[in-house]
C-alpha positions in Angstrom: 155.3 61.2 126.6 154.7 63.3 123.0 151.9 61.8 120.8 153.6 60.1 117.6 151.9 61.7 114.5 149.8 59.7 112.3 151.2 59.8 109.0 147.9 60.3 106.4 147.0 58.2 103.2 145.8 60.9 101.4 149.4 62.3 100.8 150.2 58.6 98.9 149.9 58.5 95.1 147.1 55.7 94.1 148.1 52.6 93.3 148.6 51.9 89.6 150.6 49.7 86.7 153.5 51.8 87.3 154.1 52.9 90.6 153.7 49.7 93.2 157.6 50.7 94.9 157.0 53.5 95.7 153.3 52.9 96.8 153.9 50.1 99.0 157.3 51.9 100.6 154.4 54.6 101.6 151.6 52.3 102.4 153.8 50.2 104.5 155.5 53.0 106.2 151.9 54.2 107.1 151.2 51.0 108.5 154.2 51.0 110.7 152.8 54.4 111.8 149.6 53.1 113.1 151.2 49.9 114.7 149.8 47.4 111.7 152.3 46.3 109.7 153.9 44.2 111.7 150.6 42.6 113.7 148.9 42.0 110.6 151.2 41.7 107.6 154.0 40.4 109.5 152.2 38.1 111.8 150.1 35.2 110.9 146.2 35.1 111.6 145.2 34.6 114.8 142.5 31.3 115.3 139.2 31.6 115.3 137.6 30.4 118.6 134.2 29.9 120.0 134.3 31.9 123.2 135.1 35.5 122.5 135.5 35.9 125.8 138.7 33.7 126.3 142.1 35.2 126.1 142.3 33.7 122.7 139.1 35.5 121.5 140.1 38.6 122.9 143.1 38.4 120.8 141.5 37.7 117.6 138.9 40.7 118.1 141.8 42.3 118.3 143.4 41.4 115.1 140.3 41.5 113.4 140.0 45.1 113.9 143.7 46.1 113.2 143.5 43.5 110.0 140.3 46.4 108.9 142.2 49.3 109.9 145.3 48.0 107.4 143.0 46.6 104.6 140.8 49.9 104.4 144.4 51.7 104.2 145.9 49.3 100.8 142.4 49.4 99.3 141.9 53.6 99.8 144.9 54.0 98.2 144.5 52.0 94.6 143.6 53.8 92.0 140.4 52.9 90.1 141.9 50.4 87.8 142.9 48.5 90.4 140.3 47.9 92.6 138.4 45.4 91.1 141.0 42.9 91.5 140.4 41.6 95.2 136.4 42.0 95.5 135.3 39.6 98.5 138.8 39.6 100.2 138.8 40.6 103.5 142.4 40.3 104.3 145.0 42.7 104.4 147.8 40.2 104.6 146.1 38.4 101.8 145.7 41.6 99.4 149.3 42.8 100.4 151.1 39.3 99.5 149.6 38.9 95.9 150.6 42.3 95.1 153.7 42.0 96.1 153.5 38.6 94.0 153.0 40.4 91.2 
């Protein structure tokens, strides 16, 4: 089976006042690309556990690292002006919902 090509953020225009339809038709068809959009910003966060080991554990190791993966992709692609506005979140979900709020 042929390797899908990953689709790269540096093509997408930053983030600013003007622009968030077009950025986040880009940004999400990104995600989609790398299989994120629809486990992170679709899904609802996975419960933390106490036993990483447990099937439930595994799974939220799992999200945690594809919830980076999608939150380093919005934030890389803001422009300067806008990334300020969500220091301390961690979230992609989080960070993708109040702009789209907005």
């Amino acid at each position: 089976m042929a390797e899908h090509a990953v689709l790269p953020i540096n093509k997408i225009e930053p983030l600013n006042n003007k622009n968030y339809y077009v950025w986040a038709l880009k940004v999400a068809a990104v995600l989609r690309n790398r299989k994120l959009y629809r486990e992170v910003i679709e899904s609802q966060e996975p419960a933390r556990v106490a036993n990483e080991e447990s099937e439930a554990g595994k799974k939220r190791i799992i999200w945690e690292n594809k919830n980076d993966e999608a939150f380093s992709i919005i934030i890389l692609t803001w422009s300067e002006e806008q990334a300020g506005q969500f220091l301390g979140e961690t979230k992609a979900k989080v960070v993708w919902d109040e702009l789209k709020r907005r």
